[in-house]
C-alpha positions as CSV (number, residue, x, y, z in Angstrom):
1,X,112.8,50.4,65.0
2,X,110.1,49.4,62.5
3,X,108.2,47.1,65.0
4,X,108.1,50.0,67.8
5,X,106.6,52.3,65.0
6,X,104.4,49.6,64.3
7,X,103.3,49.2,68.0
8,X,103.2,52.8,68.3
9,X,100.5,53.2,65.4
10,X,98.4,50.6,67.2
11,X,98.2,51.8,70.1
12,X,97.5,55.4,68.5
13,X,94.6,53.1,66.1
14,X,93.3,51.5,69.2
15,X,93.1,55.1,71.8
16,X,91.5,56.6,68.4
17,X,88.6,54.0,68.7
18,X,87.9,53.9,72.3
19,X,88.1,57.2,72.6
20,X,86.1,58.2,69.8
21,X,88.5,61.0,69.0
22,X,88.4,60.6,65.6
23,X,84.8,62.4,66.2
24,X,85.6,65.5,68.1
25,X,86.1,68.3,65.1
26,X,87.4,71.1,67.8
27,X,90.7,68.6,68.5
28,X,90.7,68.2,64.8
29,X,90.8,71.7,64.1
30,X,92.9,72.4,66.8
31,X,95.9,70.1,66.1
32,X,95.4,71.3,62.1
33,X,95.4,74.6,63.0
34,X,92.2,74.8,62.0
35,X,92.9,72.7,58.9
36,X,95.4,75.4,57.8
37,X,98.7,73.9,58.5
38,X,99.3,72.4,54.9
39,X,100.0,68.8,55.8
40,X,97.7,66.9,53.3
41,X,97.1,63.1,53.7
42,X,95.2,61.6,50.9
43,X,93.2,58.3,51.5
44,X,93.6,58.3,55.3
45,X,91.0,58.7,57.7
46,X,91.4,59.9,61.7
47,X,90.0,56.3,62.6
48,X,93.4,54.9,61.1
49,X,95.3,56.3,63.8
50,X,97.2,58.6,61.8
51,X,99.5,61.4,63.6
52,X,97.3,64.1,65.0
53,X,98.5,67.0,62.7
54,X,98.4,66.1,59.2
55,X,94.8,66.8,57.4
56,X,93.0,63.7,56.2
57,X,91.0,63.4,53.2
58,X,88.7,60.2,52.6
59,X,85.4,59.5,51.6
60,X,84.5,59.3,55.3
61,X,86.0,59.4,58.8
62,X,88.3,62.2,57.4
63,X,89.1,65.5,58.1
64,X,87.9,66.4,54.5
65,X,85.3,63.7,53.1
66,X,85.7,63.6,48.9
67,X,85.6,60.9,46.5
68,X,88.3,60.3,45.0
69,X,87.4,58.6,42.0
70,X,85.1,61.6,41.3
71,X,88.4,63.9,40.9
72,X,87.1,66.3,42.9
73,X,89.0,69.8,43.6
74,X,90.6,69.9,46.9
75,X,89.8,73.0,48.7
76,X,92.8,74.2,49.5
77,X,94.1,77.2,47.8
78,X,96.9,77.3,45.6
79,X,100.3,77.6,46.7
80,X,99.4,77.1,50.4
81,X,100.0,73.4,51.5
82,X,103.8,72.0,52.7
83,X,103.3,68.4,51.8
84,X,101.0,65.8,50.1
85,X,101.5,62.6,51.3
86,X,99.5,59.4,49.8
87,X,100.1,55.9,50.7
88,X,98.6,52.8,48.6
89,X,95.7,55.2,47.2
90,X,96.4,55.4,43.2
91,X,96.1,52.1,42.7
92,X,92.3,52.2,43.5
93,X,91.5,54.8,41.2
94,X,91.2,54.7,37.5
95,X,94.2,57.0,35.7
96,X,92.1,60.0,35.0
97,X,91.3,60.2,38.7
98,X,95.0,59.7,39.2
99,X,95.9,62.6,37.3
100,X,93.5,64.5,38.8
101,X,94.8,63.5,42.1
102,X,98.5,64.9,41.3
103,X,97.1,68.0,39.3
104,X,95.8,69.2,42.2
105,X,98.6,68.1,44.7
106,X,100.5,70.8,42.5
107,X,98.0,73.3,42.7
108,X,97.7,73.1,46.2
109,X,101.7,72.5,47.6
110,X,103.9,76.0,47.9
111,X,107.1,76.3,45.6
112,X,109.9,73.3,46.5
113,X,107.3,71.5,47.9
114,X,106.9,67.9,47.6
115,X,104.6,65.2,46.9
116,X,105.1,61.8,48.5
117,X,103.3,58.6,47.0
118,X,103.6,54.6,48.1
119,X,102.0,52.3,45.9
120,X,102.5,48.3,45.2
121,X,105.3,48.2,43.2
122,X,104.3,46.1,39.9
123,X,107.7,45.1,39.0
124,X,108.8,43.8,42.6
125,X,106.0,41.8,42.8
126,X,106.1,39.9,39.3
127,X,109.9,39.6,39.9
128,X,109.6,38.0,43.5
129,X,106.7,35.5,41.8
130,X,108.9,34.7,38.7
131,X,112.2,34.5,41.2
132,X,110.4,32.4,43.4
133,X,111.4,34.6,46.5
134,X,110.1,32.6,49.6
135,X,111.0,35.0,51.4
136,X,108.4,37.4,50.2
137,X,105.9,34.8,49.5
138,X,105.9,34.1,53.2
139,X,105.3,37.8,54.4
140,X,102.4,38.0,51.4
141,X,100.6,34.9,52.3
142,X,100.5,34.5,55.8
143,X,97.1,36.3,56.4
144,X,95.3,35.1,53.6
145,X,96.7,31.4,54.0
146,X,94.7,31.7,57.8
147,X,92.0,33.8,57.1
148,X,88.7,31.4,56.8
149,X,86.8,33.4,54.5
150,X,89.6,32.6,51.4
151,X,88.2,29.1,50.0
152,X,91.2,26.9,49.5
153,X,91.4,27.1,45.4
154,X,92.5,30.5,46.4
155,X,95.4,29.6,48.7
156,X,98.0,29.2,46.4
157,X,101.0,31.5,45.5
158,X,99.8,32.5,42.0
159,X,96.4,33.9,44.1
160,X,98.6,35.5,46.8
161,X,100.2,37.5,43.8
162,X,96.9,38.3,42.6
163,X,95.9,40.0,45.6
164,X,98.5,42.5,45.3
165,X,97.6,43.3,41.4
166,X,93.5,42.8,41.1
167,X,91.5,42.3,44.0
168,X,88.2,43.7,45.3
169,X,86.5,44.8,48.0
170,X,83.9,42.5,50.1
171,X,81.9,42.7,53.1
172,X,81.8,40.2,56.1
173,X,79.2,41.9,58.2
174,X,80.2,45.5,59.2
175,X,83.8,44.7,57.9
176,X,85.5,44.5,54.9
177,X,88.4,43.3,53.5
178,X,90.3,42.3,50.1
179,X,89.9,39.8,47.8
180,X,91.8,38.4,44.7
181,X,90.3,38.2,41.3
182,X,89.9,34.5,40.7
183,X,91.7,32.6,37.2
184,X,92.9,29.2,37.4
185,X,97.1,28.9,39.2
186,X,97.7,27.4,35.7
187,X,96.7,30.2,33.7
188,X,98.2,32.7,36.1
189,X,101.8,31.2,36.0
190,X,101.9,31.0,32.3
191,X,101.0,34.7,32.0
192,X,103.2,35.9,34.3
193,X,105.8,34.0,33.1
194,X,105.1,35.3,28.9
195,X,103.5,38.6,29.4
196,X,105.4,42.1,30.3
197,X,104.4,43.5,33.5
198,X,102.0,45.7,32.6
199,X,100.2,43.3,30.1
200,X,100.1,40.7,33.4
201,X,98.8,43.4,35.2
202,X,95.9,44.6,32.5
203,X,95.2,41.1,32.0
204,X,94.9,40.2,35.7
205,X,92.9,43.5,36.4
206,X,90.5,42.9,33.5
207,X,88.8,39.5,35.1
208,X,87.0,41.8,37.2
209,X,83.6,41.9,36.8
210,X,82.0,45.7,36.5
211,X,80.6,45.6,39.6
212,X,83.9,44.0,41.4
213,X,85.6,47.4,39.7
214,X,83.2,49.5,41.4
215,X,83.9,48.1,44.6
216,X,87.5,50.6,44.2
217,X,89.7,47.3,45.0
218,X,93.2,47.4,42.7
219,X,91.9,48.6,39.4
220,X,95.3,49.8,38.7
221,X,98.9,49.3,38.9
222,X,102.0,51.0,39.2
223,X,106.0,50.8,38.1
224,X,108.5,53.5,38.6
225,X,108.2,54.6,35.0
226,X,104.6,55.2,35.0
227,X,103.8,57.2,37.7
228,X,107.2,59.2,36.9
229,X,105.7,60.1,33.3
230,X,102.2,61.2,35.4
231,X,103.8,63.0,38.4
232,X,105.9,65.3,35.2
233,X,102.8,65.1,33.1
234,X,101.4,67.3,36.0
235,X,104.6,69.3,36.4
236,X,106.4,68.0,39.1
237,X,110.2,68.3,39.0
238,X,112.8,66.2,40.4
239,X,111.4,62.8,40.6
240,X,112.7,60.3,42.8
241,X,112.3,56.9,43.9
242,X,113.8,56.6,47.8
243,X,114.2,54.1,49.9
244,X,111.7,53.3,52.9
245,X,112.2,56.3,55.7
246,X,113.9,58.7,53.5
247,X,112.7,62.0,51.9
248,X,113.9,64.6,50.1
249,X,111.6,67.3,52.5
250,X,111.9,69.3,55.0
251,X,109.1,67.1,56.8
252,X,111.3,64.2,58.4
253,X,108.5,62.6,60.7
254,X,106.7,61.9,57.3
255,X,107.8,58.2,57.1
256,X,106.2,58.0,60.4
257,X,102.5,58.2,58.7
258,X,104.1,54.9,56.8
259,X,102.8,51.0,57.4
260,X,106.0,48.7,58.2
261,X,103.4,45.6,57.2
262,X,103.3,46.9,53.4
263,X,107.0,47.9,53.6
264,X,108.0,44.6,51.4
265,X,105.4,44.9,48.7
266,X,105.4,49.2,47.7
267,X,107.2,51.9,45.7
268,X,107.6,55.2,47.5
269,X,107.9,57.9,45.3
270,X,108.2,62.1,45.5
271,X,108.3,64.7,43.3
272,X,109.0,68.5,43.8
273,X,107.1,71.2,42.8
274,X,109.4,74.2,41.5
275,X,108.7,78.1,41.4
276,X,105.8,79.0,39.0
């Protein structure tokens, strides 16, 4: 089922392209409802290939263009949304953007609305390293062990891990794509193996450099525990962790919007918003 999703999305991704619909505000506006129907997607733009409904806000190719890391307000009023839905998004902003991020999720979602978030999950990935889970190790490597631009000192499990936890952003002509911050396998293993997970991850996320941080790679990590504490820091109720395709909404097409290739790696998370 996951792989027919999958296919599904890419041939949605690939129609997007050619056709340039992505580009055509009246379909836009006409499948939104005239970006009224209260289906917020956060950090997706209409050249992903998303599901023609749901509202997409990005720096650019989006329905909405904002930078995030600016915490801008969304303009949406309050109480007027039906779901917020954010996948692998809040670990490229710093926390005060975060919290801006879910403060105004609240402000915009009705009463007994939720909020729906997939992130790397911190703990799963340490675990799987420490555990020595081939398994996951082989779903987490295979691109970067093929892709030519990685020089071989970074093709090594300890770097693979890395580029879940601290990585950046570089450019290879008009693309771009991910790449670990760089410490010796050595130096990696013994930390992972002595520190807690979110020392490892503050560690691993402080070698880079202030310009590799404004590049908006992973500049942050996330466990169940800390985004539970920030989704009721900004008042949301009944917070959950679910397993991959279930939700606690009314919205039941939602795990459609979701990537079966970062299935193995991510947290999904949702939290309800209850009557003012």
């Amino acid at each position: 089922m996951t792989n027919k999703i999958e296919l599904l999305r890419r041939i949605r991704y690939d129609l997007v392209r050619l056709t340039g619909l992505h580009r055509r505000k009246f379909l836009r506006k006409f499948y939104t409802n005239n970006f009224k129907n209260g289906l917020i997607a956060i950090r997706e733009r209409n050249t992903y290939g998303i599901r023609k409904k749901w509202i997409t806000i990005d720096q650019k190719n989006a329905d909405i263009c904002l930078d995030l890391s600016k915490s801008p307000k969304f303009p949406f009023a309050n109480d007027s949304c039906q779901f917020v839905y954010s996948a692998h998004t809040i670990e490229h902003l710093q926390n005060n953007a975060v919290e801006n991020l879910l403060n105004e999720s609240f402000r915009i979602l009705k009463p007994k609305q939720f909020i729906r978030l997939e992130a790397p999950d911190l703990e799963l990935i340490v675990d799987a390293y420490r555990n020595n889970d081939e398994l996951f190790f082989k779903a987490a490597s295979e691109e970067m062990m093929n892709d030519k631009r990685f020089p071989a000192k970074f093709k090594n499990r300890e770097m693979v891990m890395m580029n879940m936890i601290s990585l950046y952003v570089k450019k290879d002509g008009n693309e771009t794509y991910h790449f670990p911050a760089y410490e010796k396998p050595e130096l990696i293993k013994d930390k992972a193996h002595i520190l807690s997970y979110e020392k490892f991850a503050e560690w691993a996320i402080s070698l880079q450099t202030n310009d590799q941080i404004k590049t908006h790679g992973h500049v942050n990590f996330i466990t169940f525990k800390k985004i539970k504490s920030m989704l009721e820091k900004a008042s949301f109720k009944n917070v959950k962790r679910l397993p991959i395709g279930l939700t606690q909404s009314s919205i039941k097409d939602v795990h459609l919007l979701e990537r079966t290739q970062r299935f193995y790696l991510s947290i999904i998370v949702e939290g309800r918003k209850d009557n003012n």
